[in-house]
DOSE-550733 format. One record per atom (N, C-alpha, C): x, y, z. Coordinates in steps of 0.2 Angstrom, whole numbers, padded with zeros to 4 digits, always signed. Layout:
<atoms>
XYZ...
</atoms>
This chain:
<atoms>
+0183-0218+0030+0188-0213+0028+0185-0209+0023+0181-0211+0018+0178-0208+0012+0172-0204+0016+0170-0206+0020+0162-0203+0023+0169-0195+0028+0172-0198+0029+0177-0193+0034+0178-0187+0028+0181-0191+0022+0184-0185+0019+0178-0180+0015+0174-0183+0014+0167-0179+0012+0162-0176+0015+0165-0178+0023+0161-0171+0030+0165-0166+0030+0172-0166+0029+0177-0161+0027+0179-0157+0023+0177-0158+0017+0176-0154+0012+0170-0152+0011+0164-0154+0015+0157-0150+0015+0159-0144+0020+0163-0144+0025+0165-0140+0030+0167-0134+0027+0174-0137+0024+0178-0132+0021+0173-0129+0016+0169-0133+0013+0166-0126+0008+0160-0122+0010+0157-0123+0016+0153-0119+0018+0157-0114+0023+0161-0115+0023+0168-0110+0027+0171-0105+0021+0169-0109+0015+0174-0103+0012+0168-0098+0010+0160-0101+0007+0157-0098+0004+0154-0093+0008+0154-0093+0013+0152-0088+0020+0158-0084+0022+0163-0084+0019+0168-0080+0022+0166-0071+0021+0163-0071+0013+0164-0063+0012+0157-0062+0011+0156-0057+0010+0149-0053+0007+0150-0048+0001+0146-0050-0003+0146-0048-0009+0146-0041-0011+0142-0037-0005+0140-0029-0004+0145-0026+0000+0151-0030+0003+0155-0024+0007+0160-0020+0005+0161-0018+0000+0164-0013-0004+0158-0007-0004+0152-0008-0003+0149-0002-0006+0142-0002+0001+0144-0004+0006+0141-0004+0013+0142+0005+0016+0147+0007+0013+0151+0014+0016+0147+0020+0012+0145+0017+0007+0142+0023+0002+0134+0020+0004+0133+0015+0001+0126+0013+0003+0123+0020+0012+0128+0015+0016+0125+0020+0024+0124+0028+0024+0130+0030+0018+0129+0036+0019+0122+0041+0014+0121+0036+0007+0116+0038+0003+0108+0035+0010+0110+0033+0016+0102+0034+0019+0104+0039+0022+0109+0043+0025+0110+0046+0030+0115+0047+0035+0116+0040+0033+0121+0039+0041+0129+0042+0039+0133+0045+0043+0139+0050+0045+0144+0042+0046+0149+0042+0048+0153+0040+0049+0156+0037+0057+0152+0040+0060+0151+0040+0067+0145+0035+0067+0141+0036+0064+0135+0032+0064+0136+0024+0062+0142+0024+0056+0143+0018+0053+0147+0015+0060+0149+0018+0063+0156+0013+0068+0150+0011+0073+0145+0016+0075+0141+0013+0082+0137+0009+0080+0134+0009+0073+0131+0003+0071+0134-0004+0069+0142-0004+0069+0146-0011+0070+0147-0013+0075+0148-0007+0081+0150-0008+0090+0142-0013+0092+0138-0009+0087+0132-0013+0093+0131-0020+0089+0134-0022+0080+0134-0029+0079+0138-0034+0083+0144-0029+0087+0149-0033+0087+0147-0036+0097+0144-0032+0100+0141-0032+0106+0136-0037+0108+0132-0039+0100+0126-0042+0100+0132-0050+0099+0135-0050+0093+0138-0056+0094+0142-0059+0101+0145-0053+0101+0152-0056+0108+0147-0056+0114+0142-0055+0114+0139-0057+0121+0133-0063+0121+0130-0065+0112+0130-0071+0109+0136-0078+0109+0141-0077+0108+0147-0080+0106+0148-0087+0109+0149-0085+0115+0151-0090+0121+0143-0095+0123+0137-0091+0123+0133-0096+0124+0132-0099+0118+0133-0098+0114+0131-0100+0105+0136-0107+0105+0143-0106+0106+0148-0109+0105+0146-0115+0108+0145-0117+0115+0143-0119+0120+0138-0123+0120+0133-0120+0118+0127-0124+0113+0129-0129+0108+0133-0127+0102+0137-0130+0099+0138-0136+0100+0143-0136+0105+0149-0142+0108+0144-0145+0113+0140-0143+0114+0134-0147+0120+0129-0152+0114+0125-0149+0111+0122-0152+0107+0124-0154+0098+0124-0150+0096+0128-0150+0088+0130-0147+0085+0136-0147+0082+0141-0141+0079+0135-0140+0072+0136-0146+0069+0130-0145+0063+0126-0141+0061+0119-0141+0066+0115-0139+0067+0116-0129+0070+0119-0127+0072+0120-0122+0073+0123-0119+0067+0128-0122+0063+0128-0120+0057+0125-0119+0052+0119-0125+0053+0114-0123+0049+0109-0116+0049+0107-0118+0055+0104-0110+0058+0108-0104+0058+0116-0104+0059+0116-0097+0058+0117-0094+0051+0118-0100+0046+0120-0098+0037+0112-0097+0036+0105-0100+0039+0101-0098+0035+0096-0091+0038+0099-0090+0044+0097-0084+0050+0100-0079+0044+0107-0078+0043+0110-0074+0039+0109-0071+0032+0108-0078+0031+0103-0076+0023+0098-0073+0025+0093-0074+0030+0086-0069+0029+0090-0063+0031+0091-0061+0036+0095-0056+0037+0098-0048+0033+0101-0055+0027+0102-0047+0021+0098-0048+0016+0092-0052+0015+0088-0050+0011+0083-0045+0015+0081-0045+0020+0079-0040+0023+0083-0033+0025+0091-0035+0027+0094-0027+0025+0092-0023+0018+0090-0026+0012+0093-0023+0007+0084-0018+0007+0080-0019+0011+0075-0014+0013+0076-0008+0018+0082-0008+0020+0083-0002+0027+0082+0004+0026+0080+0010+0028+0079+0016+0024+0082+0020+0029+0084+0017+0036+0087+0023+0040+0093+0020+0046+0095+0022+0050+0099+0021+0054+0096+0015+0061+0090+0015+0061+0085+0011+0063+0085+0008+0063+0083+0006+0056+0084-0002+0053+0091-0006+0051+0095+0001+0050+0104-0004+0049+0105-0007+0054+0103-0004+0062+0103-0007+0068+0101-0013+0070+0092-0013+0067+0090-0020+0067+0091-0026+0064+0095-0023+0057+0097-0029+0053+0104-0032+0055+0109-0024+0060+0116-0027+0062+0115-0034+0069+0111-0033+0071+0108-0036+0078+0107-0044+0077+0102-0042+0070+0099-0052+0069+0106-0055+0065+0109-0051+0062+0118-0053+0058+0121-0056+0065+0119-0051+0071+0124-0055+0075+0123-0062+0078+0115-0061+0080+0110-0065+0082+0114-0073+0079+0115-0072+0074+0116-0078+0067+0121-0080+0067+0125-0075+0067+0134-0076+0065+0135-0079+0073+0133-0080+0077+0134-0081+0084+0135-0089+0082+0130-0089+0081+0128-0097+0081+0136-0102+0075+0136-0099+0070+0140-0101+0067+0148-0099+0068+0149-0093+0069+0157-0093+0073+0160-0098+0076+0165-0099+0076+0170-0106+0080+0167-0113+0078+0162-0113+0073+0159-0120+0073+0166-0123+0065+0167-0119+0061+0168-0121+0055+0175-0126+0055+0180-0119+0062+0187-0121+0064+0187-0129+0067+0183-0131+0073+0181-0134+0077+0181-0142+0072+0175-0140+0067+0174-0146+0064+0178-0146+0060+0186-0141+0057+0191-0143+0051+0194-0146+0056+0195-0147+0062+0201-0149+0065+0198-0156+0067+0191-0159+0069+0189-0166+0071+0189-0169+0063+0187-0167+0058+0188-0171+0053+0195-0173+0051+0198-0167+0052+0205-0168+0048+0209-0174+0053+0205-0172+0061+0210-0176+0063+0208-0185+0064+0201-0183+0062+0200-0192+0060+0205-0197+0058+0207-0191+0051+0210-0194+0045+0218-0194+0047+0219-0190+0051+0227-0191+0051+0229-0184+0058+0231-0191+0062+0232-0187+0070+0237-0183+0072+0241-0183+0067+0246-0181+0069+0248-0172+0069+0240-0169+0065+0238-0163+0066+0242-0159+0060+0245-0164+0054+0246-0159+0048+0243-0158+0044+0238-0162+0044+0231-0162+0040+0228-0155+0041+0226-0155+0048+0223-0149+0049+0226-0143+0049+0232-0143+0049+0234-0137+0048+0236-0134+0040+0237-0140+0035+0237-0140+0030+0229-0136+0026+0224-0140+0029+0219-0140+0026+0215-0131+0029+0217-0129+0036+0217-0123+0037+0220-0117+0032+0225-0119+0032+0229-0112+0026+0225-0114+0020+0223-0119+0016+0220-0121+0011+0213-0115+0010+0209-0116+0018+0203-0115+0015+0205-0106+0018+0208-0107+0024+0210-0098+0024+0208-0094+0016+0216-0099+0012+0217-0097+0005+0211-0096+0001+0206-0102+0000+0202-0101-0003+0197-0096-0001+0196-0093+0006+0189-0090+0006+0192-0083+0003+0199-0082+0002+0201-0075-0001+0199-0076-0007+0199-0080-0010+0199-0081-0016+0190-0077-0019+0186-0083-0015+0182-0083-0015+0178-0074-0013+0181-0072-0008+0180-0065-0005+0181-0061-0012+0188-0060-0016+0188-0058-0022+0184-0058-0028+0182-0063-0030+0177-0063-0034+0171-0060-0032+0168-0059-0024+0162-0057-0023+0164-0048-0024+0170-0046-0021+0170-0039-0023+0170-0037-0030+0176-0040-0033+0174-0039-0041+0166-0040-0042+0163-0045-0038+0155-0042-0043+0151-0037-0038+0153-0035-0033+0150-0031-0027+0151-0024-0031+0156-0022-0031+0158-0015-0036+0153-0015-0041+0154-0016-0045+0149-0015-0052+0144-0015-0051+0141-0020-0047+0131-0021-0046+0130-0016-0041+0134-0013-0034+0132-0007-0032+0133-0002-0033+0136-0002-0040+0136+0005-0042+0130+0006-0048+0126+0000-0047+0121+0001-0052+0115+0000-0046+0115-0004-0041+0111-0002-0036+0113-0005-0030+0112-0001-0024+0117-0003-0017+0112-0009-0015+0106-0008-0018+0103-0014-0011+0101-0022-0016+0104-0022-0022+0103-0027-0026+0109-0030-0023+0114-0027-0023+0122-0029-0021+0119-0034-0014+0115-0030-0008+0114-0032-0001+0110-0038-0002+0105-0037-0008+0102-0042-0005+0104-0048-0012+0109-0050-0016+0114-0056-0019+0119-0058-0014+0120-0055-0008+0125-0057-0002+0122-0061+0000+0113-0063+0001+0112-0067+0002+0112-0075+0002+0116-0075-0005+0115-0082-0010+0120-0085-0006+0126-0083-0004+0131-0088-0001+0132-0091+0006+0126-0086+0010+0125-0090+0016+0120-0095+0013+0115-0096+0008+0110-0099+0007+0114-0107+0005+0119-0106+0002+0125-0111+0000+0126-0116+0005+0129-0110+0011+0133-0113+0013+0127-0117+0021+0122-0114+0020+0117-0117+0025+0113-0124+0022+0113-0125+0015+0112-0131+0011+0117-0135+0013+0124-0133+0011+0127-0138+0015+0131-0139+0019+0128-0137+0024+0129-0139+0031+0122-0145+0033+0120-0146+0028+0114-0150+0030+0117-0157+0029+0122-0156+0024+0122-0164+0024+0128-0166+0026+0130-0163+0031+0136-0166+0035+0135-0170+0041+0137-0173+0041+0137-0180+0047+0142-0180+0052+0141-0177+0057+0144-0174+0063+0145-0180+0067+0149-0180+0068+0152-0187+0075+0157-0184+0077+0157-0177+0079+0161-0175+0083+0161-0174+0091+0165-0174+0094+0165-0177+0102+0160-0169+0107+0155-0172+0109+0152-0167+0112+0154-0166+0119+0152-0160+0123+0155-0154+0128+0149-0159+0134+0152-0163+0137+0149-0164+0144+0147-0161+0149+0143-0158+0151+0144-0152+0156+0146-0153+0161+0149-0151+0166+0151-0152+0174+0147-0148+0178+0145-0144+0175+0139-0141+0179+0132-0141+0178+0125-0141+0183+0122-0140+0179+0117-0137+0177+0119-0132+0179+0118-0124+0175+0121-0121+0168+0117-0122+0166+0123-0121+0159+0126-0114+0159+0124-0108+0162+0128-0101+0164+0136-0104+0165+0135-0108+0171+0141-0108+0175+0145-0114+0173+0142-0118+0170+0147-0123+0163+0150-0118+0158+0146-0115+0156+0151-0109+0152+0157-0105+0152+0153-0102+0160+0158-0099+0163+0165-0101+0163+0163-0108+0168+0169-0115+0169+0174-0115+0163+0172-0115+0158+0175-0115+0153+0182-0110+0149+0176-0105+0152+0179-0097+0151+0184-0095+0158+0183-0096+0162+0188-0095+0166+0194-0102+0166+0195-0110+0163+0199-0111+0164+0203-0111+0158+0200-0107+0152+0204-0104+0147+0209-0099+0149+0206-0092+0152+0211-0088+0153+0214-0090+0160+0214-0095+0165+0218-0096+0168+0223-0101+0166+0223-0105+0161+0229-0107+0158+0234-0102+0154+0242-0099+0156+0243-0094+0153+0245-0093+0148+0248-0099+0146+0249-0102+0140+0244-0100+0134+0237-0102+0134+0229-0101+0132+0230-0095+0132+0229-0094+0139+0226-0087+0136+0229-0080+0135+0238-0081+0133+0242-0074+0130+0242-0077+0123+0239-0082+0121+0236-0084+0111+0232-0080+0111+0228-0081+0116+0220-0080+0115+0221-0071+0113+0224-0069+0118+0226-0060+0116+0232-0058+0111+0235-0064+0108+0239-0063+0102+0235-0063+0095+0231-0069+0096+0225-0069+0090+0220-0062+0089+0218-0060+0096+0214-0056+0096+0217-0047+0093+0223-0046+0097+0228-0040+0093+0227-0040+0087+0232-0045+0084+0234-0047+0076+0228-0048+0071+0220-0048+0075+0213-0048+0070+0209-0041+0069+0212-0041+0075+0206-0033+0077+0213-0027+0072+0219-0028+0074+0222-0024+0068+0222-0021+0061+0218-0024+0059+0217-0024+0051+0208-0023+0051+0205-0023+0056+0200-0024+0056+0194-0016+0057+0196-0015+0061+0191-0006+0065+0194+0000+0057+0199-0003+0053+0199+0003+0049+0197+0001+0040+0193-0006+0042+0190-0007+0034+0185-0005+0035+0182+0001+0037+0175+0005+0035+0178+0012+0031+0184+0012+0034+0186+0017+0031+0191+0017+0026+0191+0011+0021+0195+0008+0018+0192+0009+0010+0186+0010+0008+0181+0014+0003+0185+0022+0004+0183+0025+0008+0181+0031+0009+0192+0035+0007+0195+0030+0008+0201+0030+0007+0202+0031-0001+0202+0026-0005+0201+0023-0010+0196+0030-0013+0191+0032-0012+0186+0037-0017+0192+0046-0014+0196+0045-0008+0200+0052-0008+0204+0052-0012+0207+0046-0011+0215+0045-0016+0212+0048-0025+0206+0047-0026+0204+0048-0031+0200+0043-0035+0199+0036-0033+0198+0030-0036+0188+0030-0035+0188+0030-0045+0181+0029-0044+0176+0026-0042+0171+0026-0040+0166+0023-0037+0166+0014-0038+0163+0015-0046+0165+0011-0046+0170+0006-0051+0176+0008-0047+0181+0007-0048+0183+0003-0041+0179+0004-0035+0182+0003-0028+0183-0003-0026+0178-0008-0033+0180-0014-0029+0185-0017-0032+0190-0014-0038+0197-0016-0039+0203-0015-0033+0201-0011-0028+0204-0012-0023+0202-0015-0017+0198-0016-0015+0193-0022-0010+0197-0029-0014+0196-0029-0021+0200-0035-0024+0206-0037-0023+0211-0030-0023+0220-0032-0023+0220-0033-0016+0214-0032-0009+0215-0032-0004+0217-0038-0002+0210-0041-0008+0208-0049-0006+0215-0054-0007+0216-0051-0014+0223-0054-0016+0230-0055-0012+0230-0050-0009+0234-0047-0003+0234-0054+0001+0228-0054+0004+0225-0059+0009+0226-0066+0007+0225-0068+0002+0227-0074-0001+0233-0074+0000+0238-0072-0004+0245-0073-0004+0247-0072+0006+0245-0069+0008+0248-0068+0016+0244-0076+0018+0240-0077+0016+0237-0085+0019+0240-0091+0018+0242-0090+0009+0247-0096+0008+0256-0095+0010+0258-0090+0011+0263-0088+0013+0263-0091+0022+0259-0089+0024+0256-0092+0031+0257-0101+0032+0252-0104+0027+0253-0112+0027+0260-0112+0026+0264-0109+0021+0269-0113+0021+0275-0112+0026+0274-0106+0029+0280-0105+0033+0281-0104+0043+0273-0103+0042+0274-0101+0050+0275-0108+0051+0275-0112+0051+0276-0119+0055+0284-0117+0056+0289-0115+0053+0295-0116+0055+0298-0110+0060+0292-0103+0060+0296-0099+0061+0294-0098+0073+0295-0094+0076+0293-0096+0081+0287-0094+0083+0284-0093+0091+0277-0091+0089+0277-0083+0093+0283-0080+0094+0282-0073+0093+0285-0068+0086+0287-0073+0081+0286-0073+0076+0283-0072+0069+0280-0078+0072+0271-0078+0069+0265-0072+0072+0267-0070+0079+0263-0065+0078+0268-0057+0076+0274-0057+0076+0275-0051+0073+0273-0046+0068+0275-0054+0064+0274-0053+0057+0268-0048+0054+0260-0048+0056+0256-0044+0054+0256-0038+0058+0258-0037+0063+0260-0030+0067+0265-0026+0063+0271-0029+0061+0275-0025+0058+0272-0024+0051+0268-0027+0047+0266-0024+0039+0259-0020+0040+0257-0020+0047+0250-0016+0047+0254-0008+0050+0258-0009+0054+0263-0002+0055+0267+0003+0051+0271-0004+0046+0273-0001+0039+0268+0004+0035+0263-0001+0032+0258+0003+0027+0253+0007+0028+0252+0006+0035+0250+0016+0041+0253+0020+0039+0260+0019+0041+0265+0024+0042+0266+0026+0037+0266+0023+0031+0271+0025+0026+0265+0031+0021+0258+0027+0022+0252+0032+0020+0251+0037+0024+0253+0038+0030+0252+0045+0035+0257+0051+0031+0262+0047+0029+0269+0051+0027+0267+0055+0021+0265+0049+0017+0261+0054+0011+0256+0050+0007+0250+0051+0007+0245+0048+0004+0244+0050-0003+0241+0048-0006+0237+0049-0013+0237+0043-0017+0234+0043-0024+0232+0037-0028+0239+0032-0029+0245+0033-0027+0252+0030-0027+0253+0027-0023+0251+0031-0016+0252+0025-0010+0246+0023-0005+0241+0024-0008+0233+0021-0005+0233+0012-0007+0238+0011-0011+0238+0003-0014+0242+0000-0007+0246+0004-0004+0253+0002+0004+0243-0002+0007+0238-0001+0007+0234-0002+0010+0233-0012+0009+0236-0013+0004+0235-0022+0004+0241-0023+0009+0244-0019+0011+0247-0024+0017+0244-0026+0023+0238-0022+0024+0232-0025+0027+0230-0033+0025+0230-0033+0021+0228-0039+0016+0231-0044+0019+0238-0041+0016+0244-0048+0016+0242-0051+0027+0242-0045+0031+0242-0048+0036+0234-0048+0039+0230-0048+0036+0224-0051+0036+0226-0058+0036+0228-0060+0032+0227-0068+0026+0231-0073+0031+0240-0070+0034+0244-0073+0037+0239-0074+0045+0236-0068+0046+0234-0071+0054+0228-0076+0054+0224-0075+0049+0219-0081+0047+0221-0090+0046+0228-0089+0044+0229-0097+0044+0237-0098+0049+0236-0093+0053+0242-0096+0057+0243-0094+0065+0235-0088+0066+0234-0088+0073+0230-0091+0076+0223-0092+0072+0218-0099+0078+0222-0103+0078+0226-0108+0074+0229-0114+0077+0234-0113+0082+0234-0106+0085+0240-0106+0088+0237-0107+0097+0229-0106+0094+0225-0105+0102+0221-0111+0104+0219-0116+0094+0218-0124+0095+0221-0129+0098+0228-0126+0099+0234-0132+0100+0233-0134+0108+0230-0128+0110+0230-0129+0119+0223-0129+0122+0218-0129+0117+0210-0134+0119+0210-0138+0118+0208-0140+0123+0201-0148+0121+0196-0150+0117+0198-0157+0113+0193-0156+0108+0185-0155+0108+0184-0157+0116+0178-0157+0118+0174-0150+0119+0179-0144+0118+0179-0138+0120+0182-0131+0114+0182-0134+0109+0186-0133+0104+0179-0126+0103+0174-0127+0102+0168-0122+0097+0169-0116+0103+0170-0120+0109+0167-0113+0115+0176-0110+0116+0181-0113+0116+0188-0109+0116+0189-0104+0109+0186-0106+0103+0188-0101+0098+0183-0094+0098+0175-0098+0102+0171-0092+0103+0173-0087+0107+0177-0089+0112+0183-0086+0120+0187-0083+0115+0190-0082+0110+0195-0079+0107+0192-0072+0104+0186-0076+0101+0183-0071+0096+0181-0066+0100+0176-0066+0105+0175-0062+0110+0180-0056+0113+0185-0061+0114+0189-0055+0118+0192-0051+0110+0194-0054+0105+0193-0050+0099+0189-0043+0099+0183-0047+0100+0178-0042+0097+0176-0034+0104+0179-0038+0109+0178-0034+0115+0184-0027+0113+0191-0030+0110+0194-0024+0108+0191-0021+0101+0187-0024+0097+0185-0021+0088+0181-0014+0094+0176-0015+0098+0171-0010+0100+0174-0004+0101+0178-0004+0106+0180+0004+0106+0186+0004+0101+0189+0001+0097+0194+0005+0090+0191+0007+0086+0184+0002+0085+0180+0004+0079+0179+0010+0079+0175+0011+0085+0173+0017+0088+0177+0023+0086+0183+0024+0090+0187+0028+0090+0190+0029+0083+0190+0022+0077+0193+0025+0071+0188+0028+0066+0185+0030+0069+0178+0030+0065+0178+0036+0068+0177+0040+0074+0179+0047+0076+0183+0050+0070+0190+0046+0071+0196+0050+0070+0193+0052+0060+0190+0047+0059+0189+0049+0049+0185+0054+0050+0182+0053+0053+0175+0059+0052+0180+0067+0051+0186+0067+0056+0188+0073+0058+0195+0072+0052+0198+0068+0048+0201+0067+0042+0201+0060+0042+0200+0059+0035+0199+0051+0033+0206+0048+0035+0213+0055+0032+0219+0050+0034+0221+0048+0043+0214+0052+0045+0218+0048+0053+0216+0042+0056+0210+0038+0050+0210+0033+0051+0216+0028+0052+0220+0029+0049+0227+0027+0050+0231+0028+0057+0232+0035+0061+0236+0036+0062+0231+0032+0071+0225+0033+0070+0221+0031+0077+0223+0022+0076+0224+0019+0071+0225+0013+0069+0230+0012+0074+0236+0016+0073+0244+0014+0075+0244+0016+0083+0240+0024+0085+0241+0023+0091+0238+0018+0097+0232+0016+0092+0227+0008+0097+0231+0004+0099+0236-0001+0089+0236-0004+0093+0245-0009+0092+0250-0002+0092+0256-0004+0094+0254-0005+0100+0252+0000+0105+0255+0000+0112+0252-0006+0114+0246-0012+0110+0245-0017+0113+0250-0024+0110+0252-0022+0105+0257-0027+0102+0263-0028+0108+0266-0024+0110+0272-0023+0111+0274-0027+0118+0268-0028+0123+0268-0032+0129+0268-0039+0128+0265-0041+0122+0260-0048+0120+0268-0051+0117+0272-0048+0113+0276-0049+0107+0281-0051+0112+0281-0047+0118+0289-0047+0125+0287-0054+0127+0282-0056+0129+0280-0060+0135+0280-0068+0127+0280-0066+0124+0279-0073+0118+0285-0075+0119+0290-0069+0116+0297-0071+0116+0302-0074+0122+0298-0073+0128+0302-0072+0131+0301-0081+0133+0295-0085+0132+0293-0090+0134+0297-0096+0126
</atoms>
């Protein structure tokens, strides 16, 4: 039990040390003092997020096949190099090259961290409160922890963009230290085929053919990608309304705050509420604080933008569990990879598209926001309820 509880708290803290990056407050300004336009900043996340999600699934897979551990080692020290070399890029080239190996890496390590809070937790106590306690826990923690890197992310890029990139380093370095001394006895992914292609596959289609699974899997994905295709333009927001440079990352920090309180709020309440409930909830506060900054923007109502925050923080600790509940633990690393995926399969063309719409006014970062992705809320929300 003591070897259990201290594989679990190596988990959760290489989970929370990895959550943020120290330089993403001032990635927006950095891209554009080389060059790059705002269009250029969206197709160089489309192509991170392509490099991952078509990484994802066999990464995950690998995982569950041979070792959760070890792949987390690899991706936290793959990452580390990664942005010690971004913080050299001189053009749109090289943000390319560097977004590709992040995805390379982040591959490896996505789905592993949920996967192993859930086999430890449930070591200790089966009856799955543990795990979903210590979910909202570390949710809440990586906010915290994300906080403090923008509070020192601002200041140090306003003194230099690429000292900022490359101290974002330190945390994957952290978090790939320890993952080294975790002791994984978690139940590995048998194949039943033996082509590992079509064991995958196997996998991935008897996820989306369970319907249950798989309208989670498209609740989680809605409810992530919502709050997500418009934080590139969440800086450029923040320096309209008037908010100085560096000053930006006191609002990346109220964001963080945001996301904290929406996380523990989360731990403590979605267990009672239903689960078209639980996904409402983020859909209507990313609606509201669109809507109410399209209405009227400037330094008064550009802060309506932590309600982004609050429903970041809430979907974080209360819709993986809602797609965990219906894998197998044998299958845990490759089903949350399945979620992330179809996630990131929607991030591509919003990012895209919200990333147009700033170029031609920053405030319709917002309104491309709302028209994405109401019209995909509203089927998911019908068919939850109605179950």
């Amino acid at each position: 039990m003591k070897e259990t509880m201290k594989n679990l708290r190596l988990v959760a803290f290489e989970s929370i040390v990895t959550a943020g990056i120290l330089s993403i407050p001032i990635m927006t300004p950095f891209f554009n003092s080389i060059g790059l336009n705002q269009e250029q900043i969206s197709l160089s996340q489309m192509i991170f997020t392509i490099v991952i999600m078509t990484l994802n699934i066999p990464a995950g897979w690998i995982a569950d096949r041979f070792s959760r551990k070890w792949a987390n080692v690899i991706g936290d020290f793959g990452c580390c190099l990664s942005l010690v070399f971004y913080a050299q890029v001189q053009d749109f080239a090289g943000v390319v090259i560097c977004e590709t190996s992040l995805g390379l890496f982040m591959a490896f390590s996505q789905g592993v961290d949920a996967s192993l809070l859930r086999h430890f937790s449930g070591k200790i106590d089966g009856s799955g409160k543990l795990f979903k306690t210590t979910n909202g826990k570390v949710a809440s923690l990586q906010y915290l922890c994300t906080l403090v890197m923008v509070l020192l992310g601002g200041p140090i890029g306003a003194i230099d963009f690429r000292l900022a990139i490359g101290l974002s380093s330190i945390s994957f370095l952290a978090g790939g230290v320890a993952s080294l001394f975790i002791k994984d006895d978690s139940e590995n992914l048998i194949p039943q085929q033996k082509n590992p292609l079509r064991d995958m596959t196997r996998v991935v289609k008897s996820a989306m053919k369970n319907p249950h699974l798989r309208l989670r899997i498209f609740a989680f994905a809605v409810s992530r990608e919502c709050t997500h295709g418009i934080i590139w333009a969440f800086t450029p927001l923040l320096l309209l309304a008037g908010v100085p440079l560096a000053w930006v990352s006191v609002g990346w920090a109220v964001n963080s705050i945001a996301g904290f309180f929406g996380s523990r709020i989360a731990a403590k309440y979605a267990h009672t509420l239903r689960e078209w409930q639980v996904f409402a909830i983020p859909i209507v506060l990313v609606a509201t604080g669109t809507s109410v900054m399209l209405a009227h923007f400037g330094m008064a109502t550009v802060w309506l933008y932590s309600l982004m925050g609050l429903a970041q923080g809430w979907t974080s600790a209360a819709m993986m569990p809602l797609v965990q509940q219906h894998a197998h633990a044998s299958e845990q690393t490759s089903i949350v990879s399945a979620a992330k995926v179809i996630a990131q399969l929607l991030y591509i063309p919003s990012v895209w598209l919200i990333g147009v719409a700033t170029d031609i006014k920053t405030e319709y970062s917002m309104l491309a926001t709302l028209l994405i992705f109401l019209p995909l809320s509203l089927p998911i929300l019908i068919k939850l309820r109605k179950e």
